[in-house]
C-alpha positions in Angstrom: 120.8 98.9 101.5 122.1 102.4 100.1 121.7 105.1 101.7 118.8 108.1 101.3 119.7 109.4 98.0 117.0 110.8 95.7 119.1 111.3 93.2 120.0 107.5 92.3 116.8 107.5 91.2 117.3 109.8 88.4 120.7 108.2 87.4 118.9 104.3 87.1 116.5 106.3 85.1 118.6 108.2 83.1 120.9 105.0 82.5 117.8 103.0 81.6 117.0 105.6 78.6 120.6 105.8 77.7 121.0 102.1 77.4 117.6 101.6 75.1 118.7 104.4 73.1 122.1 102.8 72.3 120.3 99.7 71.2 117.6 101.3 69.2 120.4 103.4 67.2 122.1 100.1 66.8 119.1 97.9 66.2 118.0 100.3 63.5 121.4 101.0 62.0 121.7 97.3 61.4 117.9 97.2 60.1 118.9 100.4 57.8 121.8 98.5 56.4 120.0 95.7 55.8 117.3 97.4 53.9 119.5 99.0 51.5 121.4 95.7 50.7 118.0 94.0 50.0 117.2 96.8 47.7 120.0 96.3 45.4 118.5 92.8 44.8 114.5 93.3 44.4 113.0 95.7 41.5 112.2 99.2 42.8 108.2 98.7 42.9 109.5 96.3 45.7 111.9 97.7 47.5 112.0 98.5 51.5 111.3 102.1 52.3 114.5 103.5 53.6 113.6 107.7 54.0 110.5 109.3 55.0 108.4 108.8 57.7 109.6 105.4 58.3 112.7 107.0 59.2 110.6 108.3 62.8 108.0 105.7 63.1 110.4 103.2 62.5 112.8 104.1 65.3 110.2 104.3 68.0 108.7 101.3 67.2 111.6 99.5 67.9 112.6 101.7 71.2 109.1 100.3 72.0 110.1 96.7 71.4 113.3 96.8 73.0 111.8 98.8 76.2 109.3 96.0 76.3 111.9 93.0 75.9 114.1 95.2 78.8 111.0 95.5 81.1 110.4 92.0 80.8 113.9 90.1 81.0 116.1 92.5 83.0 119.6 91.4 84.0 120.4 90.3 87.8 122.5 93.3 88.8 119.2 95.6 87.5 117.0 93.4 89.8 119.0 93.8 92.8 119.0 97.9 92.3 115.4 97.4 92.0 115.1 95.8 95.2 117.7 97.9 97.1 115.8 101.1 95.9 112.3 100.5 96.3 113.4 98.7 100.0 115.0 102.1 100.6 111.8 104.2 98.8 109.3 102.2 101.4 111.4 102.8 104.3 111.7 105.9 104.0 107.7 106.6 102.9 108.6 108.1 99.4 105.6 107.6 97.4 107.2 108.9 94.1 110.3 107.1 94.5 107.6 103.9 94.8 105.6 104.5 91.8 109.0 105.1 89.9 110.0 102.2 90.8 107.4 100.0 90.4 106.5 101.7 87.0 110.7 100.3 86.1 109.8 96.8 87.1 110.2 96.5 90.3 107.9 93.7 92.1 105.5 95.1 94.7 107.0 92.7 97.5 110.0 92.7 96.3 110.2 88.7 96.5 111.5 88.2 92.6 113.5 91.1 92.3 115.4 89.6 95.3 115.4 85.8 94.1 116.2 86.9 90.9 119.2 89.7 91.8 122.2 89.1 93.4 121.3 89.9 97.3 123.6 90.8 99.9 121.7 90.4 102.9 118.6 88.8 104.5 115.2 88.9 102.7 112.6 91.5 104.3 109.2 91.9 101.9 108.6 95.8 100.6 105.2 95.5 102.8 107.1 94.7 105.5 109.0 97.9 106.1 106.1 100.3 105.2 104.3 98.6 108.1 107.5 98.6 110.2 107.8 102.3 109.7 104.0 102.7 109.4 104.1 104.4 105.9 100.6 103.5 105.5 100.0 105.6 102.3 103.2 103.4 100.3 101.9 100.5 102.5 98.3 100.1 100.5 99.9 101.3 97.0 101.9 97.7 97.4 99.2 95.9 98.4 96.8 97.2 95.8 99.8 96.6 93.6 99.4 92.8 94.3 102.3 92.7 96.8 101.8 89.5 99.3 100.3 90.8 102.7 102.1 87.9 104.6 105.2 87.8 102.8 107.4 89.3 105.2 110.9 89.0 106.7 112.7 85.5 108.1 110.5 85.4 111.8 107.5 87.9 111.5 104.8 88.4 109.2 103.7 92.1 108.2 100.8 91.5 110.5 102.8 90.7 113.5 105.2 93.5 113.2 102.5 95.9 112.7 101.0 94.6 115.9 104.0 94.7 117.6 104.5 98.5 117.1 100.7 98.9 118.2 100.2 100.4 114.7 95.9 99.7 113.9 95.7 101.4 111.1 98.8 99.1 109.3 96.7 96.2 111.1 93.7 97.3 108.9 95.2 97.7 105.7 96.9 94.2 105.8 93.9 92.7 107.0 91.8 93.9 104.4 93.6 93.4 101.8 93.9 89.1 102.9 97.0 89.4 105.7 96.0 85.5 107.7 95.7 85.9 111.2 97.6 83.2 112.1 100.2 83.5 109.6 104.0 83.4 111.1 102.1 82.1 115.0 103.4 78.5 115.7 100.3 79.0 118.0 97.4 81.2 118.2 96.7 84.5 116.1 97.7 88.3 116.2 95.0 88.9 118.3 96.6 86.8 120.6 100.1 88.4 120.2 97.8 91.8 120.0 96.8 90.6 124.2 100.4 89.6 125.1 102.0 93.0 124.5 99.1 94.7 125.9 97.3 96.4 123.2 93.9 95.1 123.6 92.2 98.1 121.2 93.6 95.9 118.4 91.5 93.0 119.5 88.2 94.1 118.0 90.2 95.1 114.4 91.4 91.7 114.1 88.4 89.8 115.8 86.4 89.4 112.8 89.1 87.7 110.8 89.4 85.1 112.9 87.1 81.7 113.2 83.9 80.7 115.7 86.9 79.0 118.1 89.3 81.9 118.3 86.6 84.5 118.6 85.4 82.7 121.8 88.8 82.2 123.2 89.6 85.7 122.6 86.6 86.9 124.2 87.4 84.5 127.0 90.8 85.9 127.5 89.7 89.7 127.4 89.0 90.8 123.6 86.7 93.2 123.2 83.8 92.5 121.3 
């Protein structure tokens, strides 16, 4: 991942415009040219308007249109800045550098960008470190955003590394937002895992997520009503 720099933010930005404005001028230099050759051929009651206010509007329709086409079919190397910046922008709990990012294209778990980029390392979801670094605020903008709540790195779930760093209110936020219980456990449930390290005060968060059966075991083993 790069390194804590605001200011790469700005530059993907400012290349973004500087790209779309090169292919606007382009785009409507070629329409422009195109327009005037089909006017030498039609009578004048039917000719294209090439001056006026067509000259503004059109231009900024067609930024439109190719900012929309960009947005939508972005090239590999873009997705993989995408990914490396808003993994970087959750770590680190920076809620602008989020919504920028997310407002570029980037995916709220980050799952796409990756598949679609060219990655360099291991896979670890968006929601995954904000609950690893217990950036809660960034952590329920992604999952409002549609992000996956169990979609996290190669051997935990969101959920279990919340739990793990004893972090309720993460716990809560996943939860709510449709985190599975037993998601990532080859046996038994977070509360479970919540028991082993020692944390029983997340017992009683996760209990009523979990069926008739594991409520009873867990109240069994020690969880707190």
């Amino acid at each position: 991942m790069s390194a804590d720099r605001p200011d790469m933010i700005l530059i993907a930005l400012a290349l973004q415009l500087v790209l779309l404005l090169a292919y606007t001028g382009c785009g409507w230099l070629a329409l422009s040219v195109v327009a005037r050759m089909a006017n030498t051929l039609v009578p004048p009651y039917r000719r294209i308007p090439t001056s006026g206010r067509i000259t503004i509007i059109g231009p900024v329709v067609l930024f439109v249109l190719i900012g929309g086409w960009w947005h939508v079919a972005r090239p590999p190397a873009w997705r993989s800045a995408l990914y490396d910046e808003t993994f970087d922008a959750c770590r680190d709990g920076s809620m602008a550098r989020v919504r920028i990012m997310l407002w570029l294209g980037a995916s709220p778990d980050g799952l796409s960008d990756y598949e679609a980029g060219t990655p360099g390392m291991e896979f670890s979801s968006h929601v995954n470190v904000a609950a690893m670094k217990g950036n809660h605020g960034v952590l329920q903008y992604l999952l409002e955003k549609g992000a996956n709540p169990n979609l996290g790195c190669s051997d935990m779930s969101p959920l279990s590394t919340a739990v793990h760093n004893h972090d309720a209110e993460s716990v809560k936020l996943l939860l709510a937002h449709g985190a599975d219980p037993r998601f990532g456990y080859l046996q038994g449930n977070a509360a479970d895992h919540a028991l082993r390290m020692k944390f029983p005060d997340l017992a009683p968060v996760i209990r009523p997520y979990l069926n008739h059966e594991e409520t009873q075991r867990l109240d069994g083993l020690g969880g707190v009503r």
